[in-house]
Rosetta silent file (secondary structure, phi, psi, omega in degrees, C-alpha in Angstrom):
SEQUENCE: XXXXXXXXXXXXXXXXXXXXXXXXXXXXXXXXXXXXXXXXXXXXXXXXXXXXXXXXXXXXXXXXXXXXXXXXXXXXXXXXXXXXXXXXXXXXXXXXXXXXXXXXXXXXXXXXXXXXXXXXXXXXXXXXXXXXXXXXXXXXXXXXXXXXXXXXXXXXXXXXXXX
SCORE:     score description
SCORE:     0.000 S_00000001
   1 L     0.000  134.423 -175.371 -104.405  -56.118   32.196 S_00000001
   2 L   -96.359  134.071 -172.708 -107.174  -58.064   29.902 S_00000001
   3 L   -70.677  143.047  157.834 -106.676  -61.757   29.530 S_00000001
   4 L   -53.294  172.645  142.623 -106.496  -63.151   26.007 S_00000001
   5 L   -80.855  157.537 -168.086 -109.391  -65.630   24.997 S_00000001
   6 L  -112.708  163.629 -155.116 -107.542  -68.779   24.481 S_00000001
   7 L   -81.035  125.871 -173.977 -106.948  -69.963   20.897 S_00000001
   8 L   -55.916  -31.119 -167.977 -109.906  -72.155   19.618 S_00000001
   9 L   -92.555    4.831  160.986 -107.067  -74.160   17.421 S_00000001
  10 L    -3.759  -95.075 -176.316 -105.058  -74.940   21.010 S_00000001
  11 E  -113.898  142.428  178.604 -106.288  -78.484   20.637 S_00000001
  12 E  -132.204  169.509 -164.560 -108.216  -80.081   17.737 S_00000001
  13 E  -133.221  143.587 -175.084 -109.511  -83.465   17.512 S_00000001
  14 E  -117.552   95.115  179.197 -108.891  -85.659   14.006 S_00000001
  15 E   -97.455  128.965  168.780 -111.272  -88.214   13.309 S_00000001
  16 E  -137.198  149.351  162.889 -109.407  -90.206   10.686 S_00000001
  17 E  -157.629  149.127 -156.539 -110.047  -93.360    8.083 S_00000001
  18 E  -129.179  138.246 -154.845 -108.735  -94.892    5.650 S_00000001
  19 E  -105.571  133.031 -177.431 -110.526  -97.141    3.246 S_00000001
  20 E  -153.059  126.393 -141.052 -109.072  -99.890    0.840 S_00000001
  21 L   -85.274   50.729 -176.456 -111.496 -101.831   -1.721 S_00000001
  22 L   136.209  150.663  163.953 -109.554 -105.201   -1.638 S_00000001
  23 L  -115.069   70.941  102.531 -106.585 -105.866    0.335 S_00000001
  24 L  -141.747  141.825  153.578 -104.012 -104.619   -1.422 S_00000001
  25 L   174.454 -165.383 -157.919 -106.426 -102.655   -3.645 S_00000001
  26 L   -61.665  147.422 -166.904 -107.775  -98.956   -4.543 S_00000001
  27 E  -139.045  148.197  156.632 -107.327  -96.801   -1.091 S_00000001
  28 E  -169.244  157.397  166.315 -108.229  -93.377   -0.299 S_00000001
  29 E  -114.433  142.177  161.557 -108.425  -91.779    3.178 S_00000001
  30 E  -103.419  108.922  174.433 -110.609  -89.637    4.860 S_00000001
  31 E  -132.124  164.052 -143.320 -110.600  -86.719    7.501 S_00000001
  32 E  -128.429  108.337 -171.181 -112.028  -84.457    9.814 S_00000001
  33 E  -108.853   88.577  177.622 -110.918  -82.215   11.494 S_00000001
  34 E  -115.905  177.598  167.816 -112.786  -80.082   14.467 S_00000001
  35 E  -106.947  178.031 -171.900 -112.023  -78.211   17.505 S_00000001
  36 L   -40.861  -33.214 -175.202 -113.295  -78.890   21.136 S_00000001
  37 L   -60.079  -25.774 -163.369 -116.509  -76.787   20.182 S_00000001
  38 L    88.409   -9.788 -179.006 -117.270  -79.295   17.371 S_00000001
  39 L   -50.609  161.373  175.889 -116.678  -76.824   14.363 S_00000001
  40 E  -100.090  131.880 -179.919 -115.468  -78.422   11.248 S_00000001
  41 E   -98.210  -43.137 -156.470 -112.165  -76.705   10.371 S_00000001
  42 E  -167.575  150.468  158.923 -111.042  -78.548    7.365 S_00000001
  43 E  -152.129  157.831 -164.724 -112.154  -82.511    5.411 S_00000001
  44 E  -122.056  121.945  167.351 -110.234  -84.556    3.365 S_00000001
  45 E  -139.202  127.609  170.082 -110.833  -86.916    0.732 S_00000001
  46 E  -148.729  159.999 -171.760 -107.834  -88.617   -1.564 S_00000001
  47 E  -101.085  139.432  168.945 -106.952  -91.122   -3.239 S_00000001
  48 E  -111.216    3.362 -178.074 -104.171  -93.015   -2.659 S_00000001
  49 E    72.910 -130.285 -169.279 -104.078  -95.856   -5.365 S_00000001
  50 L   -69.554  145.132  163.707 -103.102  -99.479   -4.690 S_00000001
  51 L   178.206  159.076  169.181 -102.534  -99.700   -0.825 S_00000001
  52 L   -98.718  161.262  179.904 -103.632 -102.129    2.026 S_00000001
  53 H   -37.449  -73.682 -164.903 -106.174 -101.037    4.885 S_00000001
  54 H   -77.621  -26.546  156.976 -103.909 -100.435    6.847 S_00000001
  55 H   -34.972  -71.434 -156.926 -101.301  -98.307    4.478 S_00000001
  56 H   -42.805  -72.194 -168.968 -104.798  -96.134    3.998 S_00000001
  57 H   -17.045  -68.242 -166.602 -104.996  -96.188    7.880 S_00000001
  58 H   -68.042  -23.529 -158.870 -101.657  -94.655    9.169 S_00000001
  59 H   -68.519  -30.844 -172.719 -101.567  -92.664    5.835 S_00000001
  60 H   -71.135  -39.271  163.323 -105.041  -90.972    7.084 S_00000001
  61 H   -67.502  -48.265  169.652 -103.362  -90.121   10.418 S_00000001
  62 H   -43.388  -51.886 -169.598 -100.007  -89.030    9.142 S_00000001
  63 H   -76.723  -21.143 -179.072 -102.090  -86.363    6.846 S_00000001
  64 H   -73.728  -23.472 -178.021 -104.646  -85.307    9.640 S_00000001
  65 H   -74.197  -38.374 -174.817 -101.548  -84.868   12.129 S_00000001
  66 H   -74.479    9.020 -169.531  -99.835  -82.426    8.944 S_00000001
  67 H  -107.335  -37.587 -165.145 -102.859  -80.618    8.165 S_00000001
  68 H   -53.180  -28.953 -168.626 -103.944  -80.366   12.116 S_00000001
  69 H   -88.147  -35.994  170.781  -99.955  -78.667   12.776 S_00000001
  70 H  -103.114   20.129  159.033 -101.008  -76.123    9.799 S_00000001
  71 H   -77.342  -69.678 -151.970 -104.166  -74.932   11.491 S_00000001
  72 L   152.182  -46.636 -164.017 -102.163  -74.125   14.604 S_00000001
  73 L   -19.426  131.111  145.917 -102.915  -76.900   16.881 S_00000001
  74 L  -121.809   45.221  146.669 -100.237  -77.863   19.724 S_00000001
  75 E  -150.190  128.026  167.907 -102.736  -80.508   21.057 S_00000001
  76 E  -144.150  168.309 -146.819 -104.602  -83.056   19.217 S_00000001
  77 E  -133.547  113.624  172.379 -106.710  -85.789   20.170 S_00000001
  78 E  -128.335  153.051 -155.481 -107.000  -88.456   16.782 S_00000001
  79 E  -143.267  115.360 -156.833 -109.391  -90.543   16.680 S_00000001
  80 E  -137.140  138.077  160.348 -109.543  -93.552   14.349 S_00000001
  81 L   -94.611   38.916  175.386 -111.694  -96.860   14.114 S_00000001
  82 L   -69.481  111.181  166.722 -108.631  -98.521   13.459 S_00000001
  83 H   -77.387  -55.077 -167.976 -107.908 -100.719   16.734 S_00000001
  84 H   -56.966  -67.972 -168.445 -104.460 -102.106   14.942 S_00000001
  85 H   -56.757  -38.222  175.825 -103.719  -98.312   14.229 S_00000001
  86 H   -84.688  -43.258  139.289 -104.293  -97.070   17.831 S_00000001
  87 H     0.908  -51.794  171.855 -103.022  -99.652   19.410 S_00000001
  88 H   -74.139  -40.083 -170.840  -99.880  -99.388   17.727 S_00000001
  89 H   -72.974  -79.849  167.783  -99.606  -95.593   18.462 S_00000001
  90 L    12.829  -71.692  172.197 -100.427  -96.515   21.521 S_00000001
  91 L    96.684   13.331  165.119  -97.112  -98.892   21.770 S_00000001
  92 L   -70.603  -52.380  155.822  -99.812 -101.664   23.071 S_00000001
  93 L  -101.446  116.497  154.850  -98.930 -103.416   19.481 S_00000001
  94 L   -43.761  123.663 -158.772  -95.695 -104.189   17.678 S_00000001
  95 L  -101.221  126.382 -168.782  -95.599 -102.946   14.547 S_00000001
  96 L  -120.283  -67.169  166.975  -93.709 -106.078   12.354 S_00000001
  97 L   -24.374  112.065 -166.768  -94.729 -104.936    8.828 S_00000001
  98 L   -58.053  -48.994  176.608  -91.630 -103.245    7.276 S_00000001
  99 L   -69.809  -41.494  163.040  -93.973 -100.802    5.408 S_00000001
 100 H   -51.299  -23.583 -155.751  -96.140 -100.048    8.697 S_00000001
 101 H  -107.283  -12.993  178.595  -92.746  -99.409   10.586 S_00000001
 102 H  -101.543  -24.663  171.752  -91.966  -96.393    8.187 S_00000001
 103 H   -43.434  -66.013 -176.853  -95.694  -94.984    8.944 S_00000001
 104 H   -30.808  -37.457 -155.372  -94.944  -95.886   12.486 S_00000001
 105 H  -100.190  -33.080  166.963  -91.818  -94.049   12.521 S_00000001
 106 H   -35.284  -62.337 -173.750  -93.722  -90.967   10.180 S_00000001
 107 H   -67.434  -28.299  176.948  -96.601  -90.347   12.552 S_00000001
 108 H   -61.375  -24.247 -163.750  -93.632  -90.342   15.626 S_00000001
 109 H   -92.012   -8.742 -144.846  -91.607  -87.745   13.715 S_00000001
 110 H   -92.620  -51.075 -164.521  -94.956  -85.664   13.210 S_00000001
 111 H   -50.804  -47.551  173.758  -95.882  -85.850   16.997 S_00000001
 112 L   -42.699  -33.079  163.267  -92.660  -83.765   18.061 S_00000001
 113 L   -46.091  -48.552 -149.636  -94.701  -80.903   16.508 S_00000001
 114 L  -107.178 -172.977 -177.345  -97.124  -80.569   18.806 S_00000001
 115 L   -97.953  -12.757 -164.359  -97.080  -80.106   22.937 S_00000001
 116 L  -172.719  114.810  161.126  -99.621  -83.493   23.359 S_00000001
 117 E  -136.904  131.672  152.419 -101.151  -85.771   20.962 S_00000001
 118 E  -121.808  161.977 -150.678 -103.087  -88.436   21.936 S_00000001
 119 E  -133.679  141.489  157.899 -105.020  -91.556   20.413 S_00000001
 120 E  -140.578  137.998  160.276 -108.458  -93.069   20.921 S_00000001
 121 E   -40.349  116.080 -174.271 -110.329  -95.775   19.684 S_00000001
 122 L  -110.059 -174.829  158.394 -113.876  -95.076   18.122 S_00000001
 123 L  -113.054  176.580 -151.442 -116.268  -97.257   17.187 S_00000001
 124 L   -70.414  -24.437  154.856 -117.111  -97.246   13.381 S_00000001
 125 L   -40.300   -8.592 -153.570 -120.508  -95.532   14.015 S_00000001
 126 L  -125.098  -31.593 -142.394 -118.582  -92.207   15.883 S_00000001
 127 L   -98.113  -14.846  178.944 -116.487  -92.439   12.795 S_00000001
 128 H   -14.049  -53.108 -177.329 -118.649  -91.948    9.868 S_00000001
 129 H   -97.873    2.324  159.447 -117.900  -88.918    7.947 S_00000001
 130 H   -77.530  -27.960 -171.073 -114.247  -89.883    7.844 S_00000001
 131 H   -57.846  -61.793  163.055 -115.433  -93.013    6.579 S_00000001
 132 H   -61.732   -5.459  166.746 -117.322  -91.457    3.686 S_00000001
 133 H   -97.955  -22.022  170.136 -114.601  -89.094    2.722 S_00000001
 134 H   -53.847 -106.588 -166.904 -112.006  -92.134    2.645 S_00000001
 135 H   -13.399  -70.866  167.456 -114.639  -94.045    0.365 S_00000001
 136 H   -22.044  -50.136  155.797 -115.003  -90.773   -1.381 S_00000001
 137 H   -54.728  -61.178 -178.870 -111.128  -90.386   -2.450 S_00000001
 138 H   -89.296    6.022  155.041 -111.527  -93.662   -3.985 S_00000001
 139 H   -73.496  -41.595 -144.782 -114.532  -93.096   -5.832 S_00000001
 140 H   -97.170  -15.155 -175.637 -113.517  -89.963   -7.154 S_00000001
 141 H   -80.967  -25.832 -146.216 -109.675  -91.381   -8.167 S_00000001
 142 H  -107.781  -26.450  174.510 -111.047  -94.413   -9.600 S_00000001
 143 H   -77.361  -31.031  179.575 -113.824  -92.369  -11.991 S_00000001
 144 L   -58.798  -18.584 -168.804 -111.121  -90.013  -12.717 S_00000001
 145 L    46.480   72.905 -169.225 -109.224  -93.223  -13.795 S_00000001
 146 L  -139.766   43.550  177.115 -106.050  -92.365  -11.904 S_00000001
 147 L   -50.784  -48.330 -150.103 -105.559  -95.773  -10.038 S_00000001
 148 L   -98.451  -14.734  173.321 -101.889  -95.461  -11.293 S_00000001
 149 L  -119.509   79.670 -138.855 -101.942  -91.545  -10.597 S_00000001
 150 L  -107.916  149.650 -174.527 -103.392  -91.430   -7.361 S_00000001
 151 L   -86.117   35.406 -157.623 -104.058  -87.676   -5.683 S_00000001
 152 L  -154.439  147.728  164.034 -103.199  -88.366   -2.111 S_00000001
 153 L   -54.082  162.030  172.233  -99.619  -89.477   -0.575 S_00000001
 154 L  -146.135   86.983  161.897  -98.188  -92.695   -0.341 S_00000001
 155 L   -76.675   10.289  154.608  -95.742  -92.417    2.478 S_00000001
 156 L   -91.899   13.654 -178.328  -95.157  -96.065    2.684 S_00000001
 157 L  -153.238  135.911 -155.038  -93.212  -96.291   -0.196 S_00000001
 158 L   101.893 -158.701 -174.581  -89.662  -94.569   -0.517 S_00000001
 159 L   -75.514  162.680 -141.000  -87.387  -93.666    1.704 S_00000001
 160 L   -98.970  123.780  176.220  -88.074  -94.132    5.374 S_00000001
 161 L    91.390   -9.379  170.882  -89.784  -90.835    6.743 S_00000001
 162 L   -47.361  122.451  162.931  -90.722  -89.707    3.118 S_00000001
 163 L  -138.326    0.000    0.000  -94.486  -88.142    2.444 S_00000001
């Protein structure tokens, strides 16, 4: 009997970030998506309109965990230069911030997808071309002049578990 090759989207790794021009002020996130191999699979750039850093943050993990679950993945590895964000995922930091606690509770309901997720800390240098597609969302919402119509989720605002 001939063994399968095992499935390249098994586990993928999510470099995510999420960028916000003032704090509260125009956000967009960025992501990356590759498998163990290093291919690029999929990038992201959106806008998300007013938001704080860290809104952008979790919101850039919440969408790299949904888009990473509609590749195939059951393992992912995300990878943020967020300290606050992994940290939290982690369960190393208490999440106190009302709006953070419905991310918090978002990215937890997301995780049940997969067979493993795990979180690591980058430094902002490993993190780059999520950086520039975050920056990139809000460049392209803010020439589009769609502060108030922004093309990206806001899953911090609504009902708890919303996206």
């Amino acid at each position: 009997m001939r063994a399968l090759p095992p499935d390249p989207r098994a586990r993928l790794i999510v470099h995510c970030d999420g960028a916000a021009r003032g704090n509260p002020g125009p956000a967009g996130i960025g992501i990356v998506i590759a498998d163990e191999e290093g291919r690029i699979l999929d990038e992201i750039a959106l806008g998300l309109g007013v938001a704080t850093n860290n809104q952008a943050e979790y919101t850039a993990a919440i969408e790299g965990l949904r888009r990473a679950r509609e590749l195939g993945a059951r393992e992912v590895l995300l990878r943020s230069d967020s300290r606050l964000l992994i940290e939290q995922l982690e369960g190393r930091y208490r999440v106190k911030n009302p709006a953070l606690q419905r991310l918090h509770r978002r990215v937890r309901e997301l995780e049940r997808g997969f067979e493993r997720v795990a979180y690591e800390h980058v430094p902002r240098e490993l993190n780059r071309a999520a950086d520039r597609l975050a920056n990139r969302g809000v460049d392209a919402m803010l020439a589009a002049g769609e502060l108030s119509r922004p093309s990206g989720p806001r899953p911090w605002e609504g009902a708890a578990g919303s996206s």
